[in-house]
N, C-alpha and C positions, 0 to 999 in steps of 0.2 A: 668597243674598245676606243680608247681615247689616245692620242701620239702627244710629242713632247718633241719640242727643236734642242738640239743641242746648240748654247749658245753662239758660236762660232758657225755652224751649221743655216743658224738662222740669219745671220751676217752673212754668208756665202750668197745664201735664198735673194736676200735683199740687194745686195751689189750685182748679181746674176739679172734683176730684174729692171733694176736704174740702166743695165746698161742696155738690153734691149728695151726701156723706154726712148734711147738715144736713138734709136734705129729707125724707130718712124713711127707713125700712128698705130695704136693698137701691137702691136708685135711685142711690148711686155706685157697686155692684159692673154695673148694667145699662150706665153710663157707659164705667167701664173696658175693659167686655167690648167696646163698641160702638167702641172708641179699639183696640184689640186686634186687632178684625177688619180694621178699618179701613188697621192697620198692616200686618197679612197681605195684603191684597190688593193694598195696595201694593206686597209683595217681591214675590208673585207676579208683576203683570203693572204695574213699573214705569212704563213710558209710557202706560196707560192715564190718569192723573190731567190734569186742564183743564190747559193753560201758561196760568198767571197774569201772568207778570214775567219775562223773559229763560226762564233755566230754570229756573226756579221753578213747581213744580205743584201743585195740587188734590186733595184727596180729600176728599169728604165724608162724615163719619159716619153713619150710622143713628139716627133714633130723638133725635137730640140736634144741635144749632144750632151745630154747631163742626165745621172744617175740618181739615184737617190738610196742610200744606204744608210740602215737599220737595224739593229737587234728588237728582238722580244724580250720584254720584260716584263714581271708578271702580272701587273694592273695597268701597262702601258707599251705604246711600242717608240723608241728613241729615236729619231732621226741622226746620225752622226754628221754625215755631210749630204751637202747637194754638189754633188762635184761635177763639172765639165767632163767630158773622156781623155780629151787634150792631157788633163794634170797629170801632178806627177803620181802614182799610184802608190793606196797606202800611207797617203798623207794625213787623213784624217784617224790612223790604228791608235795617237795618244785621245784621243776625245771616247774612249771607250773602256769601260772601268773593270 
């Protein structure tokens, strides 16, 4: 199965990683790697992630304070956001169609 960022999502992904590139050596490549896994284990074993919202699921990352939430769709799985836990919750519910 193949994923999809939602645009916004993938802006999230990328500002999440600029700023622990600010933090020191290496600590955005352990981010990305941790966003990476994260995402594989999703293809893997799709249903496995919390139901948050209708179908909207859960994955949490390793190592790092951000989510990664999902729907199934039928030739793909969507990423909606990559959100911190910090945020405010349910911010991303319009990026889901």
């Amino acid at each position: 199965m193949r994923f999809e960022f939602h645009e916004e999502a993938f802006e999230e992904y990328n500002h999440a990683a600029s700023y622990y590139a600010g933090l020191g050596e290496g600590i955005w490549l352990r981010f990305v790697d941790a966003v990476e896994q994260t995402i594989d284990l999703i293809l893997q074993h799709p249903m496995a992630g919390r139901v948050i919202l209708g179908d909207v699921r859960r994955c949490l990352t390793s190592a790092f304070p951000y989510g990664i939430f999902y729907t199934i769709e039928p030739d793909h799985i969507l990423i909606a956001a990559v959100a911190h836990h910090s945020r405010e919750p349910f911010y991303w519910r319009g990026r889901i169609g």
